[in-house]
C-alpha positions as CSV (number, residue, x, y, z in Angstrom):
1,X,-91.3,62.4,0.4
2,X,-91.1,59.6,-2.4
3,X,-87.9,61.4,-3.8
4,X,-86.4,61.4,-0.5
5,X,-86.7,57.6,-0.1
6,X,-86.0,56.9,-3.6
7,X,-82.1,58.9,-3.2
8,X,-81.7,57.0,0.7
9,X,-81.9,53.9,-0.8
10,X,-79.8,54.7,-4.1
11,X,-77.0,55.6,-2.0
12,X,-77.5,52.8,0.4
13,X,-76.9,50.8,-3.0
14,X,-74.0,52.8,-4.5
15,X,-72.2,52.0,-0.7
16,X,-72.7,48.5,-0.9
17,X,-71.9,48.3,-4.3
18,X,-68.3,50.2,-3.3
19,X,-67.7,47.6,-0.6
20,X,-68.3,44.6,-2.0
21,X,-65.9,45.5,-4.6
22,X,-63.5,46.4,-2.7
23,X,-63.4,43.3,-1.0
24,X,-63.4,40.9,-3.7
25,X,-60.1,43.3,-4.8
26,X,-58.3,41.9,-1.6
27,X,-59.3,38.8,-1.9
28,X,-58.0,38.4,-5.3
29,X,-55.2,40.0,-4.5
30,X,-54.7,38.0,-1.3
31,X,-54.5,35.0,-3.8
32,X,-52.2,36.1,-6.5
33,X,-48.4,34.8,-6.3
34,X,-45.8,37.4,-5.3
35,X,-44.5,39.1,-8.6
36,X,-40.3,38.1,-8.6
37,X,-39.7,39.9,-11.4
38,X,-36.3,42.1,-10.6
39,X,-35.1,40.0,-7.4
40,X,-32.2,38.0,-7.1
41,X,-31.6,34.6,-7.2
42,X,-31.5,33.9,-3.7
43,X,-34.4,36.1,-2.6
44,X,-36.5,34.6,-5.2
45,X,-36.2,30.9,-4.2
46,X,-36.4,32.1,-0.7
47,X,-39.6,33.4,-1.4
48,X,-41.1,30.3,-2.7
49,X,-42.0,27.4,-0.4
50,X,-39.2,24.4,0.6
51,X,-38.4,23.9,-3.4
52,X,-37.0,20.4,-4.1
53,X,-33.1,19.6,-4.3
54,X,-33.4,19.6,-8.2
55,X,-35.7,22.2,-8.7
56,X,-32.8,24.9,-6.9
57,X,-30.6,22.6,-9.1
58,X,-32.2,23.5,-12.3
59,X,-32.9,26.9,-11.2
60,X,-29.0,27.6,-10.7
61,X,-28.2,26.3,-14.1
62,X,-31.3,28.1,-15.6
63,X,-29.9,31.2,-14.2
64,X,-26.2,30.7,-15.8
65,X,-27.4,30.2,-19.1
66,X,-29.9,33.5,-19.0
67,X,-26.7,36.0,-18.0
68,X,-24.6,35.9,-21.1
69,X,-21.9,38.5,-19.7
70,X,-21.1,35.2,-17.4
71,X,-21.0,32.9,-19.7
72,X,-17.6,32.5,-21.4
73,X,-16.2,33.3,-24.7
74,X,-15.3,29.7,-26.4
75,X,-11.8,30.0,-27.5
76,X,-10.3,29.8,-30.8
77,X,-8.0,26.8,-30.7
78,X,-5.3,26.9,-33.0
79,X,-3.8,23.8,-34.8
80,X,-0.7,24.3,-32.4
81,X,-3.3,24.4,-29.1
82,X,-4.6,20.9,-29.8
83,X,-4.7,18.4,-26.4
84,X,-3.5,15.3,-28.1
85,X,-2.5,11.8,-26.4
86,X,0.0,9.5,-27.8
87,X,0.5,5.8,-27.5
88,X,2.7,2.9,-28.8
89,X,2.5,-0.3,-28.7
90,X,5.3,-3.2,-29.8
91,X,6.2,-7.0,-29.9
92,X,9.9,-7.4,-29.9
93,X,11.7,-10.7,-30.4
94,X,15.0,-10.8,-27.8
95,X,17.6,-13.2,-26.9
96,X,17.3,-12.5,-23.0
97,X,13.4,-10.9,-22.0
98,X,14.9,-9.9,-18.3
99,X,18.1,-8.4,-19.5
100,X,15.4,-6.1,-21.9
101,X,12.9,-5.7,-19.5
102,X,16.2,-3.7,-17.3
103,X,16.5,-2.1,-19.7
104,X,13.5,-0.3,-20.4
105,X,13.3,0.2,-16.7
106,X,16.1,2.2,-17.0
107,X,15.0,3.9,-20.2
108,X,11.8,5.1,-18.3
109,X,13.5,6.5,-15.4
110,X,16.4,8.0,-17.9
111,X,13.6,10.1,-20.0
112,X,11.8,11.2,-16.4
113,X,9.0,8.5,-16.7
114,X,7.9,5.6,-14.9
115,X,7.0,2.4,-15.1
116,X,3.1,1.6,-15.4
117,X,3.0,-2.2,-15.4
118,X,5.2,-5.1,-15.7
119,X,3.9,-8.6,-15.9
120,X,5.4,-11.2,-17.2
121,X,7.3,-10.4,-20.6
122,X,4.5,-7.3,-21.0
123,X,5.9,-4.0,-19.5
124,X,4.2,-0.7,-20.1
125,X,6.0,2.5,-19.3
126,X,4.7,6.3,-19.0
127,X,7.4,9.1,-20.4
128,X,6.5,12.7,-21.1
129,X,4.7,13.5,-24.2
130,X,8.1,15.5,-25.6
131,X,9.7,12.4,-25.9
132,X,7.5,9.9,-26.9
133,X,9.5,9.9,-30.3
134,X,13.0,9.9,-29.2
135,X,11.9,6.8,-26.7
136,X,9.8,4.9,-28.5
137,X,12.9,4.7,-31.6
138,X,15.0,3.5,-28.4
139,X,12.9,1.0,-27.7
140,X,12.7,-0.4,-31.3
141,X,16.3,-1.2,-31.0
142,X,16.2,-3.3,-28.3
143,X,15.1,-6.4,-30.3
144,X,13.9,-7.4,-34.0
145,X,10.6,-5.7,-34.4
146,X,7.8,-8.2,-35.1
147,X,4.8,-5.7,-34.6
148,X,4.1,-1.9,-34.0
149,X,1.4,0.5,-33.5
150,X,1.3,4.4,-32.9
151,X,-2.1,6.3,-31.8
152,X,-2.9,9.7,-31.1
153,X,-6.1,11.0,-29.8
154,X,-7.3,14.3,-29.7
155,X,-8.7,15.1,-26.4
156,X,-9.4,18.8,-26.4
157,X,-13.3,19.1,-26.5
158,X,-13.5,16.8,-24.2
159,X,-11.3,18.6,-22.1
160,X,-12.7,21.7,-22.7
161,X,-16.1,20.0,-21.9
162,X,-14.9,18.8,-18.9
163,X,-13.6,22.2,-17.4
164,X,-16.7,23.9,-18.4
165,X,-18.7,21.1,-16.4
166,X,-16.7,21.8,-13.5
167,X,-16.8,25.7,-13.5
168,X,-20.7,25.0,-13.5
169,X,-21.3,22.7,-11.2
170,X,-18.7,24.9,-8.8
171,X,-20.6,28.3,-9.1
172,X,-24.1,26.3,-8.6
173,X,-22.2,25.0,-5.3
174,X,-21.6,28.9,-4.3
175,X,-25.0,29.9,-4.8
176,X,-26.5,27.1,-3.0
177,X,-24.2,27.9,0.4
178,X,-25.0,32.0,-0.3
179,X,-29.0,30.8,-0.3
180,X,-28.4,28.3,2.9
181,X,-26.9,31.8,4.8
182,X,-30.2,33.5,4.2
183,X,-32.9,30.9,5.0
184,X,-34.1,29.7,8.2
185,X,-36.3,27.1,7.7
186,X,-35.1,23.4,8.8
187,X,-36.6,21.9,6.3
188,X,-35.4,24.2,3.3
189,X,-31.6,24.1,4.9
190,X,-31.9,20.2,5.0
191,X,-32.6,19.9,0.8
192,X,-30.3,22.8,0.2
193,X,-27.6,20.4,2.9
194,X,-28.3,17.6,0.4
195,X,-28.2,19.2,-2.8
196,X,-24.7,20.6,-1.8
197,X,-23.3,17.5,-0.9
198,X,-24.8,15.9,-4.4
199,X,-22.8,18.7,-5.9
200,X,-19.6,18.2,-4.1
201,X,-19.9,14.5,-5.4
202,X,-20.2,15.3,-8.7
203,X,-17.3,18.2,-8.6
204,X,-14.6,15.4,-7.4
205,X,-15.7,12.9,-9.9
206,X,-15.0,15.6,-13.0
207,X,-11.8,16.6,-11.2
208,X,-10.1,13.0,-10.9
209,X,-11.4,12.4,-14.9
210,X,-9.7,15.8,-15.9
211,X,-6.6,14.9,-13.6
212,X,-6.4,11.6,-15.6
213,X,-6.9,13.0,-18.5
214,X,-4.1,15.9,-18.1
215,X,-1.9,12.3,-17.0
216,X,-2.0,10.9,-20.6
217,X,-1.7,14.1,-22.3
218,X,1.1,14.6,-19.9
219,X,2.9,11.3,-20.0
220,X,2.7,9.0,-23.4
221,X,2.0,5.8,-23.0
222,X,4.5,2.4,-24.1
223,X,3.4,-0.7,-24.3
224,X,6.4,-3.7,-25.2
225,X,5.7,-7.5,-25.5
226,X,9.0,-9.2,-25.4
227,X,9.5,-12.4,-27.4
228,X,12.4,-14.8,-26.3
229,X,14.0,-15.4,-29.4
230,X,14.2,-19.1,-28.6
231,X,10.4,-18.9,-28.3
232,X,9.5,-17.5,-31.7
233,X,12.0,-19.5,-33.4
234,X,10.3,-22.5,-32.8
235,X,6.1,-22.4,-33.2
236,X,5.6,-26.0,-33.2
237,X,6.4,-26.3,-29.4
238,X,3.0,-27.3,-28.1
239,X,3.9,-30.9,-30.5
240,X,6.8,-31.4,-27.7
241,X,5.0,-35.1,-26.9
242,X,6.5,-34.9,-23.3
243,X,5.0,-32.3,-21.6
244,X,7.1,-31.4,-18.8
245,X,10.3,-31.0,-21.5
246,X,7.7,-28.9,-23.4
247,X,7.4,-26.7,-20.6
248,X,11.4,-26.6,-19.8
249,X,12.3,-22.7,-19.7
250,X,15.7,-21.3,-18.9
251,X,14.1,-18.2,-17.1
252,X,11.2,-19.5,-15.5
253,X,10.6,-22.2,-13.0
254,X,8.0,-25.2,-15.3
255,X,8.8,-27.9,-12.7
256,X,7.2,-27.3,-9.5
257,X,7.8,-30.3,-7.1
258,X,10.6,-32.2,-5.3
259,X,10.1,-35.9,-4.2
260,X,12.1,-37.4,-1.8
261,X,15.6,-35.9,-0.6
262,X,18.9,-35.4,-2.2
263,X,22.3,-34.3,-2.0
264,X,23.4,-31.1,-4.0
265,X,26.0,-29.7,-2.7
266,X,26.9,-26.1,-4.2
267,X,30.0,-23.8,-4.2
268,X,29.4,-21.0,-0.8
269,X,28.9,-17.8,-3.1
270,X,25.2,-19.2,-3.7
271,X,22.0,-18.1,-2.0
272,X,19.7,-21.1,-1.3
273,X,16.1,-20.6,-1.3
274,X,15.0,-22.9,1.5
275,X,11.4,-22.1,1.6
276,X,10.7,-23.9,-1.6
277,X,8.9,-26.6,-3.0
278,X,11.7,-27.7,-4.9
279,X,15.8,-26.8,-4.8
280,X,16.6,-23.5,-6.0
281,X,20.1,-21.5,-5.9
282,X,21.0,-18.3,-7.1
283,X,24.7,-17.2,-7.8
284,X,25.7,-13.2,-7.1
285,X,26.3,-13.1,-11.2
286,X,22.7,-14.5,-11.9
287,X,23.6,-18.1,-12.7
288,X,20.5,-19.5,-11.7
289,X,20.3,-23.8,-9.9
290,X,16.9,-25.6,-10.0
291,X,16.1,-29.2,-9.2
292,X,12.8,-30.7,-9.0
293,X,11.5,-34.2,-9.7
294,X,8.4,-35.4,-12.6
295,X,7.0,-38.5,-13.1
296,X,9.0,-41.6,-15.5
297,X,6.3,-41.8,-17.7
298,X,6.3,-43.1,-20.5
299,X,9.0,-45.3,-18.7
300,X,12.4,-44.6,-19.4
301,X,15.9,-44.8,-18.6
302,X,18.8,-41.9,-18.0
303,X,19.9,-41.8,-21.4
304,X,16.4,-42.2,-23.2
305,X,15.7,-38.7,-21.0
306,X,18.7,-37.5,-22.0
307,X,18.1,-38.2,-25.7
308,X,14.7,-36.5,-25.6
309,X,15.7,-33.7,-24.1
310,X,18.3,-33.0,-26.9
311,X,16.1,-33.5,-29.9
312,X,13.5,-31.3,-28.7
313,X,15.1,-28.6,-27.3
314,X,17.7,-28.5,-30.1
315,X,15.5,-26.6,-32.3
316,X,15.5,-23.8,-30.0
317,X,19.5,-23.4,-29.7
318,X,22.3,-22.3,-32.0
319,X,24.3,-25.1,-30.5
320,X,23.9,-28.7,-28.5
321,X,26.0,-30.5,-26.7
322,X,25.3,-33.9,-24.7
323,X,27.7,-34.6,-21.7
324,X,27.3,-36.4,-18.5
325,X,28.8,-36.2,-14.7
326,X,28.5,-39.0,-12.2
327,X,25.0,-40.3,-12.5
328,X,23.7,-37.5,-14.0
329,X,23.6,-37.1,-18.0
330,X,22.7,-33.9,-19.0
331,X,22.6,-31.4,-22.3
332,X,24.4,-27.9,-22.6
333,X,22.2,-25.8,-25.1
334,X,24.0,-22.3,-26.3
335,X,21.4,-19.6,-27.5
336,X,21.0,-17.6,-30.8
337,X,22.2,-13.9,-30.8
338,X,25.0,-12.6,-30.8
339,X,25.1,-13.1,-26.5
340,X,24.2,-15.7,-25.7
341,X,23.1,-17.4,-22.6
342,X,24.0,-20.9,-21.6
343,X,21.1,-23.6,-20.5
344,X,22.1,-27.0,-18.7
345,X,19.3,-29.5,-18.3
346,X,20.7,-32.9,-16.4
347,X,18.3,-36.0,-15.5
348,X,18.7,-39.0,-13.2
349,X,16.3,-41.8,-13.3
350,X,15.3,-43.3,-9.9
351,X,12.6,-45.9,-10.6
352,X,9.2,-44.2,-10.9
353,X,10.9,-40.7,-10.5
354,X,13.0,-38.3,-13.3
355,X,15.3,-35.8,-11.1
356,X,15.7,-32.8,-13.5
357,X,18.4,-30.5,-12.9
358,X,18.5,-27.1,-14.6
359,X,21.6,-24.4,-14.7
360,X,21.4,-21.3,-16.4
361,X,24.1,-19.2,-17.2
362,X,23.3,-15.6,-18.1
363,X,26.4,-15.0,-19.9
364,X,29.4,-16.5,-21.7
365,X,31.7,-14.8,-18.9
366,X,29.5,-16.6,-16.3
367,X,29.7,-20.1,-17.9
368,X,33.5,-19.9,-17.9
369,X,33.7,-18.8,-14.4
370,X,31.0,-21.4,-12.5
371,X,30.3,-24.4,-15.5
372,X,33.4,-26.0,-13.6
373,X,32.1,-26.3,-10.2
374,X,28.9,-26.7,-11.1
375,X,29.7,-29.7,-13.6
376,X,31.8,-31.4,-10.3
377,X,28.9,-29.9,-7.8
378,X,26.4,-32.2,-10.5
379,X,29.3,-35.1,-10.5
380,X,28.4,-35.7,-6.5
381,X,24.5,-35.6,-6.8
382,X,22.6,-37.9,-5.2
383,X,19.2,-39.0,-4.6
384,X,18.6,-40.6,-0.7
């Protein structure tokens, strides 16, 4: 009888024993994260639960740097393979700074480039790398040389970084639209949407720095300063104790103004700029008509104007000569170089008020043709 009970109640042990193992085995079990060894890439961030934007980021690049057969070989770059970029840079001294600025216009177009900038007497152009050589020598002998510089900058790792960047950030892209296809949930699709269009971003940013960069290995950079020869001749300029005749250019309007009304009367080939603030003609050959008025101050008379004009412009000219027509005295300054341009600069004196006229002629065939007309155009000036 006592053995009887004593085996009931053993067993009735062993089988509870038996359960209650077996359910804490499932209850672990029920805990323990899914094992992802062996599944893709997608399936396994499927898996998980609404990862963040950078954490499928991460994952994607994670995943390219553990698969070496997809990461590629680094080439061997040769001497002859090199990405390099060339500039140049030079400050020319030239009798006429528009006649050169033409002409590396043309030059640029001539060697299939272009022209970058252009402002003032600064112009950069772009030509193809080939002929950077063969240009910038072209250039050179355009004026007398006053300063040079040639760079070159090799760019091939950082080209080379650049594509590799791109190829990345492309196949992360792919994988991130293959993942979207599988998933469902809003949430998930909504950080995979946004990490996507993060990526996009980014892929259009590397593309415009690699298209600019394959621009300057592409096209060589020129950059020219022109000096008017009449400019660098003469560095003590700023002591010009007038200021307005210290100003006085033959290319480029210094005086600004026109008080009162007058009477100029030029020959019909001339183009009148009416929309002026002060008289300005052009002639079909370039000879260029400006009149405009400053102030008499210190007070002077015609000739006293005259006078000054001539001693402080001569320094700048190969050649001086002080004339006069009707009321109007003027000075005809020739330029250095061997063509040179012609530059009339007439004044009239009406009380508080110097009336400045200004003529240039672009070449010596232009002064012979118009200084005629112009000197009996001047003759018949008058202020009203």
């Amino acid at each position: 009888m006592r053995k009887t009970v004593f085996v009931t109640v053993m067993c009735a042990f062993c089988i509870f024993f038996l359960v209650s193992l077996y359910g804490c085995v499932r209850k672990k079990a029920a805990y323990e994260e899914p094992d992802y060894e062996g599944l893709e890439y997608e399936e396994e961030v499927s898996l998980r639960t609404a990862p963040a934007a950078k954490e499928m980021a991460d994952a994607s690049f994670k995943a390219e740097a553990e698969v070496p057969s997809e990461a590629p070989v680094e080439p061997s770059f040769e001497p002859e393979m090199r990405m390099r970029v060339y500039s140049g840079y030079c400050k020319l001294s030239v009798n006429n700074a528009e006649q050169t600025r033409e002409a590396l216009f043309e030059i640029a177009e001539d060697y299939g480039g272009y022209v970058e900038r252009a402002f003032e007497n600064t112009i950069t152009i772009r030509v193809p790398a080939g002929t950077f050589d063969e240009v910038f020598s072209q250039i050179l002998g355009l004026g007398d040389v006053l300063d040079k510089v040639v760079e070159t900058y090799d760019v091939t790792e950082q080209y080379r970084d650049l594509t590799k960047r791109l190829e990345i950030t492309q196949e992360t892209r792919r994988r991130l639209y293959r993942l979207l296809e599988k998933t469902d949930d809003v949430e998930e699709r909504l950080k995979i949407l946004r990490e996507i269009r993060r990526l996009t971003d980014e892929v259009e940013v590397i593309k415009q720095k690699l298209d600019m960069l394959k621009e300057q290995i592409a096209f060589s950079r020129i950059t020219v300063e022109l000096v008017p020869l009449l400019a660098y001749d003469y560095p003590y300029r700023e002591q010009i104790p007038f200021l307005w005749i210290r100003n006085l250019d033959p290319l480029y309007m210094s005086i600004t103004q026109l008080k009162g009304r007058i009477s100029f009367e030029l020959p019909g080939d001339y183009a009148h700029f009416k929309k002026e603030e002060i008289f300005r003609a052009e002639g079909p050959d370039g000879t260029r008509v400006r009149c405009g008025t400053v102030r008499n101050d210190p007070k002077g008379d015609t000739v006293f104007w005259q006078g000054a004009v001539a001693y402080h412009l001569e320094p700048f000219y190969k050649e001086t000569s002080i004339l006069s027509a009707g009321n109007v005295r003027y000075v005809l300054l020739t330029s250095k170089g061997s063509e040179p341009f012609y530059y009339l600069v007439g004044v009239e004196v009406n009380r508080k008020t110097i009336y400045v006229i200004e003529v240039l002629f672009p070449s010596e065939r232009a002064l012979e043709k118009r200084y005629a007309s112009i000197k009996e155009s001047i003759s018949r000036f008058e202020v009203r």
